[in-house]
C-alpha positions as CSV (number, residue, x, y, z in Angstrom):
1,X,0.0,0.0,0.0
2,X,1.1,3.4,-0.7
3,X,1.3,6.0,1.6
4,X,-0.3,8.9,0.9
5,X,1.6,12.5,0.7
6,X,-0.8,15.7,1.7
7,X,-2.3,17.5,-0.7
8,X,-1.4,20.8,0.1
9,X,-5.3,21.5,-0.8
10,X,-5.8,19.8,2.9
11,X,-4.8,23.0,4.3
12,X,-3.0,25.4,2.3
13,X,-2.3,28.0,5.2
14,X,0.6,25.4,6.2
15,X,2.3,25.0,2.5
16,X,3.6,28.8,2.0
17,X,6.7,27.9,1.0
18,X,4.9,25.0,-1.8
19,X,2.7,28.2,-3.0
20,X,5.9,30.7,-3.0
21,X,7.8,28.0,-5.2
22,X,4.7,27.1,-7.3
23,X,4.8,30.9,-7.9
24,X,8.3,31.5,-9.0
25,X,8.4,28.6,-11.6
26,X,5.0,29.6,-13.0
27,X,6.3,33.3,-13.4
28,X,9.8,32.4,-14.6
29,X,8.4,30.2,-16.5
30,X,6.2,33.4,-18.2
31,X,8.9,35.7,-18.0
32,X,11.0,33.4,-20.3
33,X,8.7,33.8,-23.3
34,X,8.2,37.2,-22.6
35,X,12.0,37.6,-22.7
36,X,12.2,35.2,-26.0
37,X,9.8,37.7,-27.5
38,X,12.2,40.6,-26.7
39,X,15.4,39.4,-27.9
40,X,16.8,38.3,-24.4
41,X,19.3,35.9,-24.4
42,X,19.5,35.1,-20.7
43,X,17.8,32.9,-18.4
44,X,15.4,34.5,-16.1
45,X,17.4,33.6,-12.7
46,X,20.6,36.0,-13.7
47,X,18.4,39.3,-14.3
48,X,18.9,41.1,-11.4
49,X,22.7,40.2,-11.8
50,X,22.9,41.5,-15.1
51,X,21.1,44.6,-14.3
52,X,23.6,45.1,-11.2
53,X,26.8,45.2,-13.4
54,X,25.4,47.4,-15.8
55,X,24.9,49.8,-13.2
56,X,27.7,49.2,-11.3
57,X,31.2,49.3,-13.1
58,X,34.0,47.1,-12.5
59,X,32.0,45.3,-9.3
60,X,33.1,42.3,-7.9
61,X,31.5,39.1,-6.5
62,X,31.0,39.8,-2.7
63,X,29.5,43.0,-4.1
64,X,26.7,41.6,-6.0
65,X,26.2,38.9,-3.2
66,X,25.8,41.6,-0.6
67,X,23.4,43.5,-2.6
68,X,21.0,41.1,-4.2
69,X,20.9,39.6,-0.6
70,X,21.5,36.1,-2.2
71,X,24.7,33.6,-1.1
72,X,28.1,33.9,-2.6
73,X,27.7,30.8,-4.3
74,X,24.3,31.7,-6.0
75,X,26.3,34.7,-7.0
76,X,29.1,33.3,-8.6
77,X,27.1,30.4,-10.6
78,X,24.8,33.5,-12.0
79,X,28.5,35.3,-12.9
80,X,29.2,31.8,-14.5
81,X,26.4,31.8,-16.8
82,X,26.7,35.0,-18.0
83,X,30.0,34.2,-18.8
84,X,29.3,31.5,-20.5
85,X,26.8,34.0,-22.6
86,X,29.7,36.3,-23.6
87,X,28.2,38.3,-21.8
88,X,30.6,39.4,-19.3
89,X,34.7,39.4,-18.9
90,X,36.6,38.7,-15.4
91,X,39.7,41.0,-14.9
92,X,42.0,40.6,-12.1
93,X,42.2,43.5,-9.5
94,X,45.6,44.7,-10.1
95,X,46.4,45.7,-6.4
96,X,44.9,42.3,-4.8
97,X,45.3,39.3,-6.7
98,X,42.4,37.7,-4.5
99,X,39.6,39.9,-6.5
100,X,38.2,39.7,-10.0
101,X,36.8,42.8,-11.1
102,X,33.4,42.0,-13.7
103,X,32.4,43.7,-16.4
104,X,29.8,43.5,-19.2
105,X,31.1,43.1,-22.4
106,X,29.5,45.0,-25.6
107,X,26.4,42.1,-25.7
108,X,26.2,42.2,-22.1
109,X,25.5,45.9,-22.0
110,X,23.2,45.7,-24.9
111,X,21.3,42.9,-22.9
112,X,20.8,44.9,-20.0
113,X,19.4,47.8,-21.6
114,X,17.1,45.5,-23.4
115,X,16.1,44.1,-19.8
116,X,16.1,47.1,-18.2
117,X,12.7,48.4,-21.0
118,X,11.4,44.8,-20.4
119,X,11.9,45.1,-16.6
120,X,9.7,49.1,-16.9
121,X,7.3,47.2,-18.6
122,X,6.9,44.4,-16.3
123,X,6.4,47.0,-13.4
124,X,3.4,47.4,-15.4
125,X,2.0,44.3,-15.5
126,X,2.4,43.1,-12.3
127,X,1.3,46.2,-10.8
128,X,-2.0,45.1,-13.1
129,X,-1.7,41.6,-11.5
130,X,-1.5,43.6,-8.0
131,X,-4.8,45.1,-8.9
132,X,-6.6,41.9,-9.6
133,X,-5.7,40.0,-6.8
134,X,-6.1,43.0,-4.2
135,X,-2.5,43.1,-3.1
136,X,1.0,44.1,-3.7
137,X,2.3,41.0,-3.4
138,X,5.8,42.3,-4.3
139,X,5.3,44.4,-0.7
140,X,3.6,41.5,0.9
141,X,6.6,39.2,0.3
142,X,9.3,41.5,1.3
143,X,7.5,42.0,4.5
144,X,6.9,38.3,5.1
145,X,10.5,38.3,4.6
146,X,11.5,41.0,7.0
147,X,9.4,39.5,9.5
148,X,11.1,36.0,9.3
149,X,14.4,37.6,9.6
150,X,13.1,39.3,12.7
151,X,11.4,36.3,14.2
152,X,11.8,33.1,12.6
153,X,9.7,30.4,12.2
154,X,10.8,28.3,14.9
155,X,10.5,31.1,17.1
156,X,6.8,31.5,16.5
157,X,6.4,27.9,16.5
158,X,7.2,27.7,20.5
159,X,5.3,30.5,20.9
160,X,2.2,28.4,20.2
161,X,2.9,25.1,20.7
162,X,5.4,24.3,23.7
163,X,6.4,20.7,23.6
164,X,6.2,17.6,21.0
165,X,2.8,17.8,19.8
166,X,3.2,14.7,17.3
């Protein structure tokens, strides 16, 4: 006999993180086409990395970590792929041998303008998807985030439920 897994349609209120995930494949999933329509040659995950360098010359990998708030080793397999795209060049840092300076390349700057018009315009549309669904979810998100980092979810946990309850 089989054991049966929980639908998370038992009780959805306990499968945020399933709903968050279901979320970001469906919409990276749609952003991919949109991108394909616009002549982006980059997968959706290294976006915000892209758009970084372009803004920020010469920047190196514990910059981009520290400001997209993501792990250094996230940020360096996002630097890889672009990379591999052409997309960007590693120079060493002439005074510290330990640093690699990054920098778009002619396509790579290109690319990012392109996303950076496609990224306006997606502002738009999600602030129509806000609309529909009664919320900013973008704002909503964040703050669920903020909250988390202030009081985790084990801490809320043993706030209501002291001892084993299984």
């Amino acid at each position: 006999m089989t054991k049966k897994v929980p639908s998370p349609g038992l009780n959805r209120d306990a499968f945020l993180g399933k709903a968050a995930q279901d979320l970001l494949y469906l919409s990276s999933e749609q952003v991919a086409v949109i991108y394909e329509r616009r002549g982006l040659g980059i997968p959706v995950e290294v976006s915000s990395t892209l758009l970084y360098l372009a803004r920020h010359k010469n920047a190196v990998l514990t910059d981009i970590s520290g400001a997209l708030d993501i792990p250094h080793q996230l940020a360096a397999q996002r630097i890889a792929k672009l990379q591999k795209l052409d997309l960007l060049v590693k120079r060493p840092d002439p005074d510290d041998r330990r640093r690699t300076h990054l920098q778009l390349t002619r396509t790579g700057r290109e690319q990012a303008r392109v996303l950076d018009r496609c990224m306006a315009d997606m502002a738009t549309v999600y602030k129509q998807l806000y609309e529909e669904i009664g919320c900013d979810l973008a704002k909503k998100l964040n703050q669920a985030i903020e909250a988390l980092k202030k009081r985790d979810l084990a801490a809320r946990f043993d706030e209501n439920f002291r001892g084993d309850r299984s």
